[in-house]
C-alpha atoms as one frame of an Amber mdcrd trajectory, in Angstrom:
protein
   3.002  -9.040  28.654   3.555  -6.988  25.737   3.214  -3.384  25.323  -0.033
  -2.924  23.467   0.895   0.220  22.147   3.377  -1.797  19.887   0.152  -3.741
  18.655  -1.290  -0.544  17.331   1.315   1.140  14.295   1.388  -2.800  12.902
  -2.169  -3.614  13.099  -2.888  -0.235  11.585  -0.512  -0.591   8.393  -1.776
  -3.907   7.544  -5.352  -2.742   7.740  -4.300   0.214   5.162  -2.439  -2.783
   2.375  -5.649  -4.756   3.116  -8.006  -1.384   1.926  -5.614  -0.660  -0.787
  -5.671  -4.515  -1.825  -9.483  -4.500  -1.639  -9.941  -0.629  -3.513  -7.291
  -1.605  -6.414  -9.179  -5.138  -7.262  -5.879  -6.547  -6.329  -7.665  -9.686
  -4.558  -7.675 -11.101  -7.990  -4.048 -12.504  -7.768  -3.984 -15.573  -5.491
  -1.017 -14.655  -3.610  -3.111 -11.229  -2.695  -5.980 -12.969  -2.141  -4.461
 -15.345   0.365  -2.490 -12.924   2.326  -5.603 -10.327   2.726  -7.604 -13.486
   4.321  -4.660 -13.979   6.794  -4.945 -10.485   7.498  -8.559 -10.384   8.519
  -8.099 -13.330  10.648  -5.150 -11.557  12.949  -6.906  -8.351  12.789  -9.969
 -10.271  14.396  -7.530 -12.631  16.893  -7.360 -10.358  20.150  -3.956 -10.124
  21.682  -2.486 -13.597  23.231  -2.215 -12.696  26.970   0.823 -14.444  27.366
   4.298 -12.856  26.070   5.487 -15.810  23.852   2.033 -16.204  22.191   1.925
 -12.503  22.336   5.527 -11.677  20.233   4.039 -14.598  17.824   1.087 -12.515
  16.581   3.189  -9.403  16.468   5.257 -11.332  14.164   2.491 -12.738  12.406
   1.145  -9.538  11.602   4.309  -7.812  10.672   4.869 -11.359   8.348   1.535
 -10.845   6.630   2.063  -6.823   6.605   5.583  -7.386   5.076   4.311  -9.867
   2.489   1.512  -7.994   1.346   2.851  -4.600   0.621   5.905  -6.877  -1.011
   2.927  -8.904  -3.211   1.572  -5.209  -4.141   4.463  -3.737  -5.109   5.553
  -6.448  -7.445   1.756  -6.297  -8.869   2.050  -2.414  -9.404  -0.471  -2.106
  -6.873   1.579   0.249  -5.192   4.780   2.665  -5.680   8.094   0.758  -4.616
   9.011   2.026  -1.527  12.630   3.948  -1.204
């Protein structure tokens, strides 16, 4: 199984781009809109129990996490990062 603890740091910056996507009205562009729905559904999904299905979701939710802070930084949501 995968360590959980690598869950955590992931799960946890994707649920800050959703809030900042939600508090900035960014939901308005599609791209935004689609990615913060995909966001809530792997924040609800509880951790696969087996390691292949487990790695997926990490990389699901580092996908969506990636994509999202990409989407609002090329909206001016947020501040390119260095």
């Amino acid at each position: 199984m995968i360590n959980p603890l690598l869950l955590g740091p992931v799960s946890e910056h994707l649920a800050r781009l959703v809030t900042i996507a939600v508090a900035g009205e960014a939901e308005r562009d599609p791209t935004v809109a689609q990615l913060v729905v995909r966001a809530r559904i792997l924040h609800a999904d509880p951790l696969p129990c087996g390691r292949r299905e487990a790695i997926a979701h990490l990389r699901r939710l580092g996908w969506t996490a990636n994509e999202l802070h990409d989407r609002l930084t090329a909206i001016r949501c947020l501040k390119e990062a260095a």
